[in-house]
N, C-alpha and C positions, 0 to 999 in steps of 0.2 A: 409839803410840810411847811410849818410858819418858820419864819425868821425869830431866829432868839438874839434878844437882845444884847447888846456886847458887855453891857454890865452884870445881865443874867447872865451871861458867860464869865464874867471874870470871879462873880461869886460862887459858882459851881466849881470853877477851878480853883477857887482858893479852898472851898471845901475839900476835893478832891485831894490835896496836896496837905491838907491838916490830917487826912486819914490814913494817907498811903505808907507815913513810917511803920506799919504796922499789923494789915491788917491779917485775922487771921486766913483766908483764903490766898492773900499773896503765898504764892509758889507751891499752894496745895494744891489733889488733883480734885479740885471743885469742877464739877459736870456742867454744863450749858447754864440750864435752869438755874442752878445752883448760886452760879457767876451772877444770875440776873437778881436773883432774890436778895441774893449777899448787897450787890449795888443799892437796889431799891433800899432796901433797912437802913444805908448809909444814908441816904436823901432823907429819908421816914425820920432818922434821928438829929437830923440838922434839923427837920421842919418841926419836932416836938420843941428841941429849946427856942427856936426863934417864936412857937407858941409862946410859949412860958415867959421869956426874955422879952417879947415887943409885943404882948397883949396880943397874939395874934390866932387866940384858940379858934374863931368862926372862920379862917380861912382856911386855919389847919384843919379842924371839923367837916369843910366844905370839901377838901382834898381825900378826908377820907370815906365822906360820903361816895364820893364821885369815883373813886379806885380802890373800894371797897374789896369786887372780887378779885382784884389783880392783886392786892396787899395779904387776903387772904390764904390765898395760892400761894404767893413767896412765901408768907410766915410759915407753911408747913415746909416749903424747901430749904427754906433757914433753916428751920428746928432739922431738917432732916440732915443737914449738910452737917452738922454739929453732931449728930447722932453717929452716923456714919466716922466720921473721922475721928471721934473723941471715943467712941464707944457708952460706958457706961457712964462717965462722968459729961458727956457731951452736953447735957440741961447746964449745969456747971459751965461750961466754957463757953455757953451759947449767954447765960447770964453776963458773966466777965467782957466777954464783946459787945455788948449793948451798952453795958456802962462807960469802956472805953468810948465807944462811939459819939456818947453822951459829953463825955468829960470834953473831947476832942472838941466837938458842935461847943461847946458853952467858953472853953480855951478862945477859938477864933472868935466866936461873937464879943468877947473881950480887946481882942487884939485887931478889929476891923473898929472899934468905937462907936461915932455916930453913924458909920457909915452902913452899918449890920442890919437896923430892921428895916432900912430903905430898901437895901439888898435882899433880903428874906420876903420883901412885900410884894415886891417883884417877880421872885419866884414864885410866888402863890399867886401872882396873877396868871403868870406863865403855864403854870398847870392845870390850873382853870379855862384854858384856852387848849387844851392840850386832849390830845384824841386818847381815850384808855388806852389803845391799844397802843400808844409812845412813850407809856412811862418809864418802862426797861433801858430804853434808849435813850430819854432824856435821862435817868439817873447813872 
């Protein structure tokens, strides 16, 4: 496996820690799959606003070109994990956590300054270097 770099680490971590007051899977009984899809969605949502936020739609584009069927796969074990626990209303809370997620991603990119879309560029190179079959792991 490659070496990430310690600044692609400390932005993942600072991601990581802008999400965790919160999320809805902390201290549910989320299944494996579940855990991984839930993660990836968080990564998927930092990597939308830093599109939006640092002009960075072709990398995002390129990320989802390239992890297409693995985003696809989680998106149903999201929607499922949400279905499952929430019941009828679970579309509903599956909504409500994407936008948190969102709000969170666009909060940090404020609160890291100039230092955000360096960081977020990075990350898109990283996953672009990055074997499909690592992206659960890296997110």
């Amino acid at each position: 496996m490659r070496k990430i770099p310690d600044f692609v680490k400390a932005a993942i971590a600072a991601a990581v820690v802008s999400v965790s007051a919160g999320p809805a899977w902390a201290g549910s009984c989320a299944l494996q799959d579940e855990i991984m899809a839930l993660d990836t969605r968080v990564l998927q949502s930092e990597l939308v606003v830093a599109a939006l936020h640092c002009g960075l739609s072709g990398p995002y584009d390129a990320f989802v070109h390239k992890f297409e069927p693995v985003l696809v796969e989680d998106g149903v074990a999201f929607r499922n994990y949400f279905n499952r626990i929430y019941g009828p209303s679970g579309e509903q809370k599956m909504d409500e956590m994407v936008t948190r997620l969102a709000n969170f991603a666009e909060m940090r990119s404020w609160s890291l300054g100039g230092a955000y879309c360096p960081n977020e560029a990075a990350v898109f190179g990283t996953l672009q270097s990055l074997p499909v079959t690592e992206l659960a792991l890296f997110a």
